[in-house]
DRENLO-395706 format. One record per residue (C-alpha): residue number from 1; residue in three letters; x, y, z. Coordinates in steps of 0.25 Angstrom, whole numbers, plus 5000, padded with zeros to 4 digits. Layout:
BEGIN
{node NUM; ALA; {X; Y; Z}}
...
END
This chain:
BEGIN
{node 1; UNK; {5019; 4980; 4988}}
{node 2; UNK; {5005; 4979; 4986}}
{node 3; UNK; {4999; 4979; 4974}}
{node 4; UNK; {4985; 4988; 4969}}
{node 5; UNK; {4976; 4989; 4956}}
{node 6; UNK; {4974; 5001; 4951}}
{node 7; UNK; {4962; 5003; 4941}}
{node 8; UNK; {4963; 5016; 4934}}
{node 9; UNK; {4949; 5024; 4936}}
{node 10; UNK; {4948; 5028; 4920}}
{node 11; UNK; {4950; 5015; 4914}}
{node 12; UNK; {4946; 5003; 4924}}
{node 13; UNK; {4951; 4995; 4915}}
{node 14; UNK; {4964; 4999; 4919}}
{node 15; UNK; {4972; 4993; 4930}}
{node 16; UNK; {4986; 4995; 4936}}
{node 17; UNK; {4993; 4987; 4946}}
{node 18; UNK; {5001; 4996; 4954}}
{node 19; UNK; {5010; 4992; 4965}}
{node 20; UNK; {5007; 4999; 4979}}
{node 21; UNK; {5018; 5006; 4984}}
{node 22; UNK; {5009; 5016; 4992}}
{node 23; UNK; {5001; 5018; 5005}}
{node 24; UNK; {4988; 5016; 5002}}
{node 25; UNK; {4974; 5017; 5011}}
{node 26; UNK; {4969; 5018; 5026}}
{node 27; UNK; {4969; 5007; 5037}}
{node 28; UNK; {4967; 5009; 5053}}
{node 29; UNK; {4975; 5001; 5060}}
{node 30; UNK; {4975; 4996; 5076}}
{node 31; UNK; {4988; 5002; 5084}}
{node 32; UNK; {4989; 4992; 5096}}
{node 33; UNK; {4998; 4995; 5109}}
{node 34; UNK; {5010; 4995; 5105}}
{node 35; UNK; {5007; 5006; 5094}}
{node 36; UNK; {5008; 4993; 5084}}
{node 37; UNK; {5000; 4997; 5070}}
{node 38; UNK; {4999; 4988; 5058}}
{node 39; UNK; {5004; 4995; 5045}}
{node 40; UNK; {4994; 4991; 5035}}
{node 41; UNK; {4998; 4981; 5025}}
{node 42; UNK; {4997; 4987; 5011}}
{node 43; UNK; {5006; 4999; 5019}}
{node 44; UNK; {5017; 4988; 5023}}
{node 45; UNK; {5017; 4982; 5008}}
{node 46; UNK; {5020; 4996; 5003}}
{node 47; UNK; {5031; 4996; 5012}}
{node 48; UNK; {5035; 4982; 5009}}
{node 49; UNK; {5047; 4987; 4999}}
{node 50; UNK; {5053; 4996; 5009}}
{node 51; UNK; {5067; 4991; 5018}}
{node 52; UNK; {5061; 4995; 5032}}
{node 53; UNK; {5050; 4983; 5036}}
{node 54; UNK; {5041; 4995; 5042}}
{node 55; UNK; {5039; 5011; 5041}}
{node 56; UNK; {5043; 5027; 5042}}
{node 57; UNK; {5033; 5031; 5052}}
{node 58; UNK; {5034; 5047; 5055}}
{node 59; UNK; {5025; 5057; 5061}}
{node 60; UNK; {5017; 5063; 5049}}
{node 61; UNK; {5021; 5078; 5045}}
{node 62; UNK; {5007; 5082; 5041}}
{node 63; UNK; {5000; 5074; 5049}}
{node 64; UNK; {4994; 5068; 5061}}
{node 65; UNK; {5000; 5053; 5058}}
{node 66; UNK; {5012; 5044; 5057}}
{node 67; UNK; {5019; 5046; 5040}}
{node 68; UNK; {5024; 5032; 5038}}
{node 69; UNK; {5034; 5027; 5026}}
{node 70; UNK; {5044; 5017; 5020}}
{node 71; UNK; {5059; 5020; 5022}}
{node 72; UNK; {5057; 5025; 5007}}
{node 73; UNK; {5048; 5037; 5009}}
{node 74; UNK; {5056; 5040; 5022}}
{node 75; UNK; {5067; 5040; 5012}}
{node 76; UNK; {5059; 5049; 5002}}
{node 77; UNK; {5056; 5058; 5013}}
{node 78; UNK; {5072; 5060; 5016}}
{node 79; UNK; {5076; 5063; 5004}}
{node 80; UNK; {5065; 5074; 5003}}
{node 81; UNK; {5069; 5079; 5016}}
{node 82; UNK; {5086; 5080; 5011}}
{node 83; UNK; {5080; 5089; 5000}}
{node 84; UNK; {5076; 5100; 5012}}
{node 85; UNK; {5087; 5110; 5016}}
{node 86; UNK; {5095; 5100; 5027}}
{node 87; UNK; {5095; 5114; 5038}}
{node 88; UNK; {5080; 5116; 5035}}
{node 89; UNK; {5070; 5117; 5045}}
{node 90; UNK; {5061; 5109; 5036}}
{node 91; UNK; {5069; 5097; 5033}}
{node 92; UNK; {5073; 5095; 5048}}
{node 93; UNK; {5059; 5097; 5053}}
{node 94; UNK; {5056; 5083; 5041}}
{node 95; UNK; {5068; 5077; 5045}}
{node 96; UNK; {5064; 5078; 5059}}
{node 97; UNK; {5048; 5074; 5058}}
{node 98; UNK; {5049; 5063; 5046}}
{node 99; UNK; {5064; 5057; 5049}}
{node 100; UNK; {5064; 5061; 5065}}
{node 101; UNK; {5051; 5056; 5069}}
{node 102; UNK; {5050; 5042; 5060}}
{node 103; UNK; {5052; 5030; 5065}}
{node 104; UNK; {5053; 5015; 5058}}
{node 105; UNK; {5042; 5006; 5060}}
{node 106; UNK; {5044; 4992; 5059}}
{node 107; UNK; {5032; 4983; 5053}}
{node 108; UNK; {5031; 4971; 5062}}
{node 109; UNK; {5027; 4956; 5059}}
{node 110; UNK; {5013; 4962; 5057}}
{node 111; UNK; {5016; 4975; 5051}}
{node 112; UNK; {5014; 4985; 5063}}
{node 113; UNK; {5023; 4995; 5066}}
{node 114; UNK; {5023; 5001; 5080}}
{node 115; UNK; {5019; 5016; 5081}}
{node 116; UNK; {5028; 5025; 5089}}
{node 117; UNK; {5019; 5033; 5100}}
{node 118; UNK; {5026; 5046; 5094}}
{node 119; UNK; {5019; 5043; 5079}}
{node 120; UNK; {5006; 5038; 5088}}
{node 121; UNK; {5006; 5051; 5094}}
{node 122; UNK; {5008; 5059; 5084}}
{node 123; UNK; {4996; 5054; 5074}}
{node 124; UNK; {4987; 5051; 5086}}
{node 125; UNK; {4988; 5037; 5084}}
{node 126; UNK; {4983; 5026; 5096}}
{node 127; UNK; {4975; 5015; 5091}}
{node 128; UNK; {4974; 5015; 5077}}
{node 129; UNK; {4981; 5020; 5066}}
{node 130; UNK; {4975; 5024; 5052}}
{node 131; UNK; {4987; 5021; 5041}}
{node 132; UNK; {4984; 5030; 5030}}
{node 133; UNK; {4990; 5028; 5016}}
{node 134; UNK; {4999; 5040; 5009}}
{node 135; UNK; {5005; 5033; 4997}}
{node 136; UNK; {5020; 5034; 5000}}
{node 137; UNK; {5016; 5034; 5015}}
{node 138; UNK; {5007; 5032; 5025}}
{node 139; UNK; {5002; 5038; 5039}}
{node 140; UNK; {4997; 5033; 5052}}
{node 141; UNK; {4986; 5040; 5059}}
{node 142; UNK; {4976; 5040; 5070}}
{node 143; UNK; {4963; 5036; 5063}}
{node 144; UNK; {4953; 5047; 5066}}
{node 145; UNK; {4965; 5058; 5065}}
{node 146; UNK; {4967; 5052; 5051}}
{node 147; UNK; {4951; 5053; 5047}}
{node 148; UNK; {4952; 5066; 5050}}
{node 149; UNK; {4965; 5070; 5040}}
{node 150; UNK; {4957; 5062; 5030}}
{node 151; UNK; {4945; 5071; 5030}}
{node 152; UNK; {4955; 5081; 5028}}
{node 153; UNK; {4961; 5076; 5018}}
{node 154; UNK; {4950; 5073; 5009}}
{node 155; UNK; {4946; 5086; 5010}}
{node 156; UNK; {4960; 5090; 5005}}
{node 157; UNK; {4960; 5080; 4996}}
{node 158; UNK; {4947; 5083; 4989}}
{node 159; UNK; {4949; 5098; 4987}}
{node 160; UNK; {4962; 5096; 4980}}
{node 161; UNK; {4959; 5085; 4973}}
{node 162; UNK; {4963; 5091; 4959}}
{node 163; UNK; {4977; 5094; 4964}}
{node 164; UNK; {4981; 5078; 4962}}
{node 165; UNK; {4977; 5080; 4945}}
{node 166; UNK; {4988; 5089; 4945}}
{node 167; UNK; {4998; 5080; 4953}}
{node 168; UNK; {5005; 5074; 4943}}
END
């Protein structure tokens, strides 16, 4: 598990060593043709404690791109799923896009995994593929698709930035 210092912004003299255990940062990486991507690194080493040696990979929900995850998160998602009303429309429409539509991707020698042509297609990916840190997970997208979502997003995130003080 990789390993980051933290210095806290009141008191610089602070440090804290925490252990990373979350998805962290951006990276574009080359898909070659036989839709092989390498998972970055620091990504593979947050796996690194997980009993599959590779990833959930699942068309996202809310977006244009590939959800990926450890057995553990999948595992998470479940048991939030089970708490839904087992005949409701809902839950089946979860159970069928997250559970339904994953598929297990094996990390080979040099830590690629190969991209079905279904999760290509559906986040528009063909040459390169923009790997986007989301703490407990991250996503896969078609670069310029992503610039786009992030424009958004700090726009989003700068007019309701107040709502994180009251987060905890």
């Amino acid at each position: 598990m990789p390993i980051i210092s933290y210095n806290f912004p009141l008191n610089p003299k602070l440090t804290q060593i925490i252990p990373m255990n979350v998805f962290l940062s951006k990276y574009v990486n080359g898909v070659d043709k036989k839709n092989r991507v390498s998972v970055p690194a620091n990504y593979r080493a947050v796996l690194g404690k997980e009993l599959f040696n590779g990833v959930i990979a699942y068309p996202s929900i809310r977006n244009n791109c590939i959800e990926v995850c450890g057995i553990s998160h999948i595992e998470k998602l479940r048991q939030m799923i089970e708490t839904l009303d087992p005949y409701s429309e809902e839950r089946d429409a979860f159970e069928t896009m997250i559970f339904g539509e994953a598929v297990q991707l094996s990390f080979d020698g040099e830590g690629r995994v190969i991209l079905p042509q279904s999760l290509m297609k559906h986040a528009g990916i063909e040459e390169q593929a923009c790997f986007v840190g989301k703490g407990v997970i991250f996503e896969i997208w078609q670069p310029q698709n992503f610039e786009k979502y992030l424009n958004a997003a700090q726009k989003i995130a700068h007019e309701k930035r107040l709502t994180l003080r009251n987060a905890h």
